[in-house]
N, C-alpha and C positions, 0 to 999 in steps of 0.2 A: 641306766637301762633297767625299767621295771620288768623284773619275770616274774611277778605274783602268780599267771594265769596262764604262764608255759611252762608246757609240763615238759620239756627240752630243756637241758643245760645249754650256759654256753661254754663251759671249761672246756671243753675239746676242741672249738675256734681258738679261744686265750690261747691255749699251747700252741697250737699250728702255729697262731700269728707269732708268738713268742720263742719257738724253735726256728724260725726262718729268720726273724731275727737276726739271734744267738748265730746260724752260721753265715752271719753278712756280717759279721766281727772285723776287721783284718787284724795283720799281724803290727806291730808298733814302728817296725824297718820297715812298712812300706810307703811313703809321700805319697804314691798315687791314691791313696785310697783316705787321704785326710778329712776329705768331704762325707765320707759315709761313717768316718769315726766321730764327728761331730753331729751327723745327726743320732746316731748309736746312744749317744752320750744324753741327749737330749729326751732319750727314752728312758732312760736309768730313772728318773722318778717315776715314772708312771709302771714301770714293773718293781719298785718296792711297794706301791702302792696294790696293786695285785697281789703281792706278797702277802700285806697287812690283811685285805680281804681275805683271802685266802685260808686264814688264821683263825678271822673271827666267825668266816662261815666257810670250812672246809670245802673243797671241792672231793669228787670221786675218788678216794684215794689219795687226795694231797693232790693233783697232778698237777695244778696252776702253781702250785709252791715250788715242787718237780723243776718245774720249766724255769721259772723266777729263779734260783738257784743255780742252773745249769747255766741263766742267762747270766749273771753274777760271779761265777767262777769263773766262761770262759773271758770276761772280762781282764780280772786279776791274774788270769795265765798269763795272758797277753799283753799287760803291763799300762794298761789305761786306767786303772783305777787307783784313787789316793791310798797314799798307805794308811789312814788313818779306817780307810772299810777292809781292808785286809786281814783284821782279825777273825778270829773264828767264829765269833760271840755270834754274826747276821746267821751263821747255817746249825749251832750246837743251839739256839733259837724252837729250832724247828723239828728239832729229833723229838721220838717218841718216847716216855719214860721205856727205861732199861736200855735205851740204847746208848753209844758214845761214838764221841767225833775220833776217828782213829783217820791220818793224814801221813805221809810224808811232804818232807821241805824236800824245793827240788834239790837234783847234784849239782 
C-alpha cells in the first residue's frame, strides 16, 4: 500500500481491523470456537509484521504497536500461544527509554 501522496494515515483502520480481531479471540475451553482459533492463528504473522513496521516507521503515538500488543497478550492470556513467545523480551522491545516492563504472574 503506497501512501506517498495521502495525506491520511491508515493506522486508525490497522487498529480498528486489529482490535476486532483481538476480541474475536476465544477462550482455549471452548471446541465450538476452534475454527476461529485457527484462522486467529493464521493472522499472528501478519500482526508481528505490523509490529515490525510500526517500529521502523512509527505510527501516531505507537498506536499500531498498541493494538499488535494488546493483540499478542490477549493471546498468551488465553493460552494459544507457544511458550517459547511468552517471554517478555516481544513487549520490554517496545517500551520507551526510562520506562520498565513492571507485570504480575497470574495466581
Amino acid at each position: 500500500n503506497d501512501n506517498q501522496r495521502n495525506p491520511i494515515d491508515d493506522s486508525h483502520l490497522i487498529v480498528s481491523i486489529i482490535d476486532g480481531l483481538t476480541s474475536t479471540v476465544p477462550h482455549k475451553a471452548d471446541p465450538k470456537m476452534e475454527q476461529i482459533l485457527k484462522h486467529v492463528k493464521q493472522v499472528l504473522p501478519k500482526i508481528v509484521c505490523y509490529l515490525n513496521i510500526d517500529k521502523k516507521m512509527p505510527s501516531y503515538q505507537q498506536i499500531v504497536s498498541s493494538a499488535c500488543l494488546r493483540f499478542i497478550s490477549k493471546l498468551i492470556q488465553h493460552g494459544h500461544i507457544m511458550d517459547s513467545l511468552k517471554d517478555s523480551s516481544i513487549f520490554s522491545a517496545h517500551l520507551k527509554r526510562g520506562q520498565s516492563l513492571q507485570y504480575s504472574s497470574p495466581r
